[in-house]
C-alpha positions in Angstrom: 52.0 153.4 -4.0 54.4 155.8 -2.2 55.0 153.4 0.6 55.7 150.7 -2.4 58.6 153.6 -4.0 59.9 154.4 -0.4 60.5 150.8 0.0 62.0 150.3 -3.5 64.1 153.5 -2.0 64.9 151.6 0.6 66.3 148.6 -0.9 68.3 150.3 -3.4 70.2 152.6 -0.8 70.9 149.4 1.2 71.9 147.8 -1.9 74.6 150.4 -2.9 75.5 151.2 0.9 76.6 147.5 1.2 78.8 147.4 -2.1 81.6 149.7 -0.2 84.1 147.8 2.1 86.0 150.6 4.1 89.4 150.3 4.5 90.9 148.3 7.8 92.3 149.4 10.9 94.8 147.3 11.0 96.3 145.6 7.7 99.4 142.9 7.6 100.5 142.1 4.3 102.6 139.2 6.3 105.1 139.3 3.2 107.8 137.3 4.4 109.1 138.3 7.6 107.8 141.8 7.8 105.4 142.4 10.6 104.7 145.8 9.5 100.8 147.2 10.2 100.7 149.0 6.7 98.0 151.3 8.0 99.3 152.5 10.8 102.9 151.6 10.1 103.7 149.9 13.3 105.6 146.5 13.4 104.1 143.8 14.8 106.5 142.1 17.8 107.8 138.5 16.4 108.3 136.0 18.6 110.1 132.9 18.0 111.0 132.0 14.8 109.3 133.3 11.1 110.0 132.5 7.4 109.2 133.3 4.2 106.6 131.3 2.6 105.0 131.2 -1.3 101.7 133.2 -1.2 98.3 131.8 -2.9 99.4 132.8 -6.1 102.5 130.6 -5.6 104.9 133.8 -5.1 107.7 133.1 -3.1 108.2 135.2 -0.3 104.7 137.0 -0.4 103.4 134.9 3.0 104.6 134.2 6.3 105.3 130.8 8.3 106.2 130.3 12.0 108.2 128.0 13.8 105.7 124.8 15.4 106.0 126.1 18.6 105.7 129.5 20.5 106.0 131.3 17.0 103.5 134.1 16.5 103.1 138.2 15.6 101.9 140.7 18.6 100.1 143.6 18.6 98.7 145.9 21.5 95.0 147.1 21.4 94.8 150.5 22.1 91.7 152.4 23.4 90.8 154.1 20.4 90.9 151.1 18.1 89.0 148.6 20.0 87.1 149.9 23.5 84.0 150.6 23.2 83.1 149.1 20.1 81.1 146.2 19.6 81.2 145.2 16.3 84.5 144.1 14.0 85.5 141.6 11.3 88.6 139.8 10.8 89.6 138.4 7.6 92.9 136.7 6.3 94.0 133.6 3.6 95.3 130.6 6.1 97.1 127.6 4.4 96.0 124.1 5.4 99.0 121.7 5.6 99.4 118.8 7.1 99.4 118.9 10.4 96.1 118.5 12.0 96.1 121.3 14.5 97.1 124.9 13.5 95.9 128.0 15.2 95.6 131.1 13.1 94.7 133.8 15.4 93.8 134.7 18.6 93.1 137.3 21.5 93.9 137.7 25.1 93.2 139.8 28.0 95.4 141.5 30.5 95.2 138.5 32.3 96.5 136.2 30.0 92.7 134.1 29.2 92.6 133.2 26.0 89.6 135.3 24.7 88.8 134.9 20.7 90.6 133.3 17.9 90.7 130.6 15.5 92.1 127.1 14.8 92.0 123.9 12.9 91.8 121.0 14.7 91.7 117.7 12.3 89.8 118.8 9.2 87.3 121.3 11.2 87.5 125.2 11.8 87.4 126.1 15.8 86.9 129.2 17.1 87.8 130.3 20.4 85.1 131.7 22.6 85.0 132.4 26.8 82.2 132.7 29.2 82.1 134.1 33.0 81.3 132.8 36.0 79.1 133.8 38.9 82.7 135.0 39.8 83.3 136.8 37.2 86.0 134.8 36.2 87.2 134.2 32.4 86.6 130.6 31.4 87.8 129.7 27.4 85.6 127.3 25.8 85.5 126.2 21.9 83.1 126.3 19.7 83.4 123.9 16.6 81.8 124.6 13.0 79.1 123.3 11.1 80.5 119.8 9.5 79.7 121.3 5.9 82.8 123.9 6.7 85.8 121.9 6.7 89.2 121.3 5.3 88.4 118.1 3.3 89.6 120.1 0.1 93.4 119.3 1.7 96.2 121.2 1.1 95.6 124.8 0.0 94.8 128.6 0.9 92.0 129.0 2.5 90.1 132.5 2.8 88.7 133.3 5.9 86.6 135.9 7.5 84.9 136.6 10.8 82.3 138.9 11.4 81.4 139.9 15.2 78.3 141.7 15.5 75.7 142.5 17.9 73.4 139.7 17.6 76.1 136.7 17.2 79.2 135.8 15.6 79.1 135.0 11.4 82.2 132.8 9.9 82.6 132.2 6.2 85.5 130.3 5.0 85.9 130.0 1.1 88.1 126.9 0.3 91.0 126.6 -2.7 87.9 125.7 -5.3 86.2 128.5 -4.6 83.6 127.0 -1.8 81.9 129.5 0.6 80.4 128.4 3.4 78.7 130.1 6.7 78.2 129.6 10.0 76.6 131.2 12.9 76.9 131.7 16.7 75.2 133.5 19.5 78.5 134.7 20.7 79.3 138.0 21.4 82.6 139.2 22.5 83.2 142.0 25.3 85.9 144.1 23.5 86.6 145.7 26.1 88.7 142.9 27.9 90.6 142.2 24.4 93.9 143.7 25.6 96.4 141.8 22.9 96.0 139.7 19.7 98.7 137.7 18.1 98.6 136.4 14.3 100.2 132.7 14.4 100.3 130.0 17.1 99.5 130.5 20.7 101.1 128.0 23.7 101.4 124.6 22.7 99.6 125.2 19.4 101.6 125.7 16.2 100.6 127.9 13.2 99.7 127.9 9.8 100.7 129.7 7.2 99.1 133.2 7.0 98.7 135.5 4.3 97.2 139.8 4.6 95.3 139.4 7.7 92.7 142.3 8.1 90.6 143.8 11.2 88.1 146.2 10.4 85.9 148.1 12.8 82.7 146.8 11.2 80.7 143.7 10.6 81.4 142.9 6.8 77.8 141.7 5.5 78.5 138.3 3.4 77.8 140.5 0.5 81.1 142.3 1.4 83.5 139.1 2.2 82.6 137.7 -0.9 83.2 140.9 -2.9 86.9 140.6 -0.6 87.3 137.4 -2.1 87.0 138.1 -5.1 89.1 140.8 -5.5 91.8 138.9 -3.2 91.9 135.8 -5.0 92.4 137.5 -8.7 95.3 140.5 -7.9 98.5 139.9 -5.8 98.1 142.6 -2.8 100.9 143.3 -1.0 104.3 145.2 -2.2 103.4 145.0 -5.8 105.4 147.6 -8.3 103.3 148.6 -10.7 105.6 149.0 -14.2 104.5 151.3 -16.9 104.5 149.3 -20.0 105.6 151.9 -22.4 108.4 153.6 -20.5 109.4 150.7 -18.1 109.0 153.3 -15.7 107.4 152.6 -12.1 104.4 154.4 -10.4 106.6 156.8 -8.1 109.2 154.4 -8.2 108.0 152.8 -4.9 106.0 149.7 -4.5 102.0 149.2 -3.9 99.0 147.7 -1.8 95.6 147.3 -3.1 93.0 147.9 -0.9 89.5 146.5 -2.1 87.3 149.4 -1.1 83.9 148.0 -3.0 82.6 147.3 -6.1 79.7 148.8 -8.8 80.2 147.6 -11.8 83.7 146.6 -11.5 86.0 146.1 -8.3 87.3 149.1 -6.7 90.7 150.0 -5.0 92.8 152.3 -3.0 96.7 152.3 -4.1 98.6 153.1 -1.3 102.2 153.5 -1.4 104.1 151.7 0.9 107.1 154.0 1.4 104.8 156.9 3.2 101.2 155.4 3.7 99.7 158.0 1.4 96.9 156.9 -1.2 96.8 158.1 -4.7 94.0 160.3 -5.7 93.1 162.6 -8.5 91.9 166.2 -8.7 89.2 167.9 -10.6 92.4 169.2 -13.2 93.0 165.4 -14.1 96.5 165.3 -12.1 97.3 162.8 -9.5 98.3 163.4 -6.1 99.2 161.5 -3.0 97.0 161.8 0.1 97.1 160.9 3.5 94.1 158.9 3.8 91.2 158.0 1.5 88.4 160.0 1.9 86.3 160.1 -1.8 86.1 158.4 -5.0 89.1 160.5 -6.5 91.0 158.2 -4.5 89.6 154.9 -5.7 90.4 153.0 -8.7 89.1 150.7 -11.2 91.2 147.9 -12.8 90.4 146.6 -16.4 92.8 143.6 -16.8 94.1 142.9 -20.4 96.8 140.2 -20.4 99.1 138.3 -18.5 102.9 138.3 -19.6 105.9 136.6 -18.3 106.2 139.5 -16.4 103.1 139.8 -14.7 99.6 141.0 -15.5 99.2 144.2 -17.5 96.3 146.1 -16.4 94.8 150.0 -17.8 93.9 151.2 -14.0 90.8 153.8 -14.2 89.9 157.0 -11.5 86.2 156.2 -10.2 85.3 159.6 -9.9 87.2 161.0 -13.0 86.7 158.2 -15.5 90.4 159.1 -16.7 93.3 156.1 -16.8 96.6 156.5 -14.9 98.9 157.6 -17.8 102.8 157.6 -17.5 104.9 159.9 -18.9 108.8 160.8 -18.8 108.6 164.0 -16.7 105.8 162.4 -14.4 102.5 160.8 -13.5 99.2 162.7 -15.2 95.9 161.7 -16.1 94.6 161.9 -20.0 91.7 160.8 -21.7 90.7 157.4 -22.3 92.6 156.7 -25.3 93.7 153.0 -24.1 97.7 153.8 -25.5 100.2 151.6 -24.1 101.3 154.9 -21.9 98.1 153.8 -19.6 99.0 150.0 -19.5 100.4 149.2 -15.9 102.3 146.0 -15.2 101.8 144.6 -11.8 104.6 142.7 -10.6 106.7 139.7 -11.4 105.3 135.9 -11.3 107.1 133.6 -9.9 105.6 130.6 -9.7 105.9 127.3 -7.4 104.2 124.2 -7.6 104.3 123.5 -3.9 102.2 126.2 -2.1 100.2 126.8 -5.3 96.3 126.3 -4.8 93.7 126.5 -7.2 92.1 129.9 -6.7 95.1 131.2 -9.1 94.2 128.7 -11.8 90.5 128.9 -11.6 91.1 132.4 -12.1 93.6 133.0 -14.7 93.0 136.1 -16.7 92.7 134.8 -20.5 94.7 136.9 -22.6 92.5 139.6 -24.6 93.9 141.1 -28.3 92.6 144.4 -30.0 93.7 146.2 -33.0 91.4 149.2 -33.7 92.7 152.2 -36.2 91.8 154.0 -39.0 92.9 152.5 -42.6 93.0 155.3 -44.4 93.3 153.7 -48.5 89.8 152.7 -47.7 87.9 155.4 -45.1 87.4 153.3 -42.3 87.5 152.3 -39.1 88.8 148.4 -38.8 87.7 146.9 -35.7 89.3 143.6 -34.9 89.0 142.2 -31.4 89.7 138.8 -30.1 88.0 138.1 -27.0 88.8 135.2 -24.5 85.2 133.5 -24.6 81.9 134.4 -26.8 80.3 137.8 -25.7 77.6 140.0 -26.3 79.2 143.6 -27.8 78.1 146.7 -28.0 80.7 149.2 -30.4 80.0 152.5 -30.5 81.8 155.4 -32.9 81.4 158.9 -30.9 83.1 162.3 -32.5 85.2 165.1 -30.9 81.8 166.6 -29.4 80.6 163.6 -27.8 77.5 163.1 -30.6 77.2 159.5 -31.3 77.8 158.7 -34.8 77.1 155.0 -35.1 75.7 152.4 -33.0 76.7 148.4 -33.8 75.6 145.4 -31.4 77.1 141.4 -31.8 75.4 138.5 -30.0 77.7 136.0 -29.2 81.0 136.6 -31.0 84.5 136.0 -29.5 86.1 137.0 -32.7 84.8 140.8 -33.3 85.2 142.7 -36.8 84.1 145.0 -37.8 84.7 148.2 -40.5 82.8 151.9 -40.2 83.6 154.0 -43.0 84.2 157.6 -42.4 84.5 160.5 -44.8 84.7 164.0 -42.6 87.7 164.6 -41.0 88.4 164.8 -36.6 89.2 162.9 -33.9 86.5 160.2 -32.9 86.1 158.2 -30.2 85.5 154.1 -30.4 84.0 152.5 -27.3 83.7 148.6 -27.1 81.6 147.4 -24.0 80.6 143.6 -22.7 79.5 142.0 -20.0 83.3 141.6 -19.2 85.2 144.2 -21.1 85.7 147.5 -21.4 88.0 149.6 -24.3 88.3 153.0 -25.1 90.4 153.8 -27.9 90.8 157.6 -29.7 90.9 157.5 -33.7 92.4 160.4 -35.7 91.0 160.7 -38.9 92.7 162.5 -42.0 91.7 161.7 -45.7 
């Protein structure tokens, strides 16, 4: 029996363990020409010629394209980043066009050998491998993915990751419907030869266009490049202003990315600020502050989406550790209770749309607008609930007072249309909490009869 619960133990530590991404070593947001390494604030060297190109979401400007020859980004490999390591994962959104070769990334050694990368050759994914010879001499070779991981979808972003580890190589691609696949090699890399890698096309080879390519120093389980995904393919993430709906005001008055840094319940982010690198966190008095790096949960951050606008999506963004929502005021930037007030509704950027690049992870994912109305009516005592929800749910309401006692407890199967009326005679502030599957609100009540 105890072996049975250490087991169970076990499994649940794993379980929970493999729900946290950490945050990459190197991170390009690739928007437009900027070759900037947001993490450690580098530029990347460009070579040839870059544009600007529409991201995944069909934002102009929010992606990269090279020239068809000779165009690609640079960066060194330094010893503490890469030497001595064996395991790493690269991940990025590549756009499939219509040429039928494209190379998306690769590596090289100090001698010039093409090492590691990836390409498209016709409609099939290609990695670039080597092997030595009794010499000792580098020899490329390719090695070409299983036939069920292709580009048949056609034109579209595509998300890829790569996962090196010690007992092979693990590629998942996730095409423009939402399509994961995975594939599986022996081969393992020596990282210690890796000397350079470029992002784009390599010799003869042209590019395609590339989208907030990632290198971690760990091999991301499937688990994790799916949760990556997923949190990729629904929020824009790279140099995002985040509006304050009430006061128009913006967070800081600088501009954002989102780091996915795992998921519980809901998906979980780092906001750093792309002006000085720093992270938002939040102390044990409730007040935000910027940090260098992200180091606990005060620093990660939960977003509840509400609506999209003409403006952009309107989210109320949540501290993991804290439970409090980013509130805005006119002096400054504090956290306050839960009250869901439009001072804690954040408007993520502007978009702008484009037929041409757009794929369909966008519209497979659309946020469905969500209305609420929940006050007190005070001619008749009660509470009025009304909430209009985007598809039928299961709900759970509950009315809580001032001293967190639970006052009333109300469940509906199945609604998408929720009302519902709770009279109440004694005087306070109470708190209403509506949960789903899906959904999350907190709204404070004052009552005064």
């Amino acid at each position: 029996m105890k072996k049975c619960i250490l087991i169970m133990m076990l499994f649940f530590t794993v379980h929970l363990y493999s729900q946290e991404i950490p945050l990459p070593i190197n991170c390009f947001p690739l928007n437009g020409t900027n070759s900037e390494d947001i993490i450690s604030g580098q530029m990347a060297d460009i070579h040839g010629s870059v544009y600007a190109l529409a991201d995944r979401f069909g934002i102009k400007g929010k992606a990269i394209s090279f020239a068809k020859k000779d165009s690609y980004l640079s960066f060194p490999i330094t010893e503490t980043s890469f030497q001595g390591k064996k395991e790493f994962t690269f991940t990025y959104w590549m756009y499939a066009g219509k040429d039928s070769i494209a190379q998306a990334f690769w590596a090289k050694d100090r001698n010039d050998n093409l090492l590691l990368g990836m390409g498209k050759k016709g409609a099939n994914p290609v990695l670039n491998i080597y092997h030595e010879n009794r010499q000792q001499s580098v020899l490329p070779d390719q090695q070409w993915m299983w036939s069920d991981s292709n580009f048949d979808e056609g034109n579209g972003w595509y998300f890829v990751a790569i996962a090196y580890t010690n007992d092979g190589t693990h590629f998942y691609m996730v095409t423009p419907k939402g399509k994961m696949t995975e594939c599986y090699s022996a081969f393992t890399p020596d990282w210690n030869l890796i000397s350079s890698i470029g992002i784009g096309g390599i010799d003869d080879l042209p590019a395609t266009g590339m989208d907030d390519f990632k290198v971690y120093d760990k091999a991301l389980s499937k688990e994790q490049v799916l949760i990556l995904y997923d949190a990729e393919s629904q929020l824009g993430i790279g140099n995002e202003a985040l509006y304050n709906v009430e006061t128009g005001n913006s967070l800081y008055s600088s501009t954002w990315y989102f780091h996915c840094v795992g998921k519980q319940e809901t998906l979980q982010y780092a906001l750093q600020n792309q002006a000085d690198l720093s992270f938002v966190g939040a102390d044990v008095g409730y007040t935000l502050a910027m940090m260098p790096s992200i180091g606990s949960n005060y620093q990660k951050w939960t977003f509840h989406p509400l609506k999209d606008t003409a403006k952009g999506k309107i989210f109320m963004i949540e501290n993991v550790a804290t439970g409090m929502n980013l509130t805005d005021t006119h002096e400054g930037v504090l956290q306050q209770v839960s009250d869901n007030t439009y001072a804690q509704r954040w408007c993520m950027g502007v978009s702008e749309k484009t037929h041409q690049t757009e794929s369909n992870v966008k519209k497979n994912r659309e946020i469905t607008p969500l209305s609420e109305d929940i006050y007190y009516d005070k001619s008749v005592g009660m509470v009025r609930i009304r909430i209009s929800f985007p598809e039928a749910v299961d709900a759970k309401i509950r009315l809580i007072n001032s001293q967190g006692l639970l006052i009333r407890e109300l469940v509906s199967d199945g609604v998408q249309l929720l009302k519902e009326d709770i009279i109440l005679q004694v005087n306070g502030i109470y708190i209403v909490a509506i949960e789903s599957d899906n959904y999350r609100m907190i709204k404070k009540v004052f009552v005064n009869n």
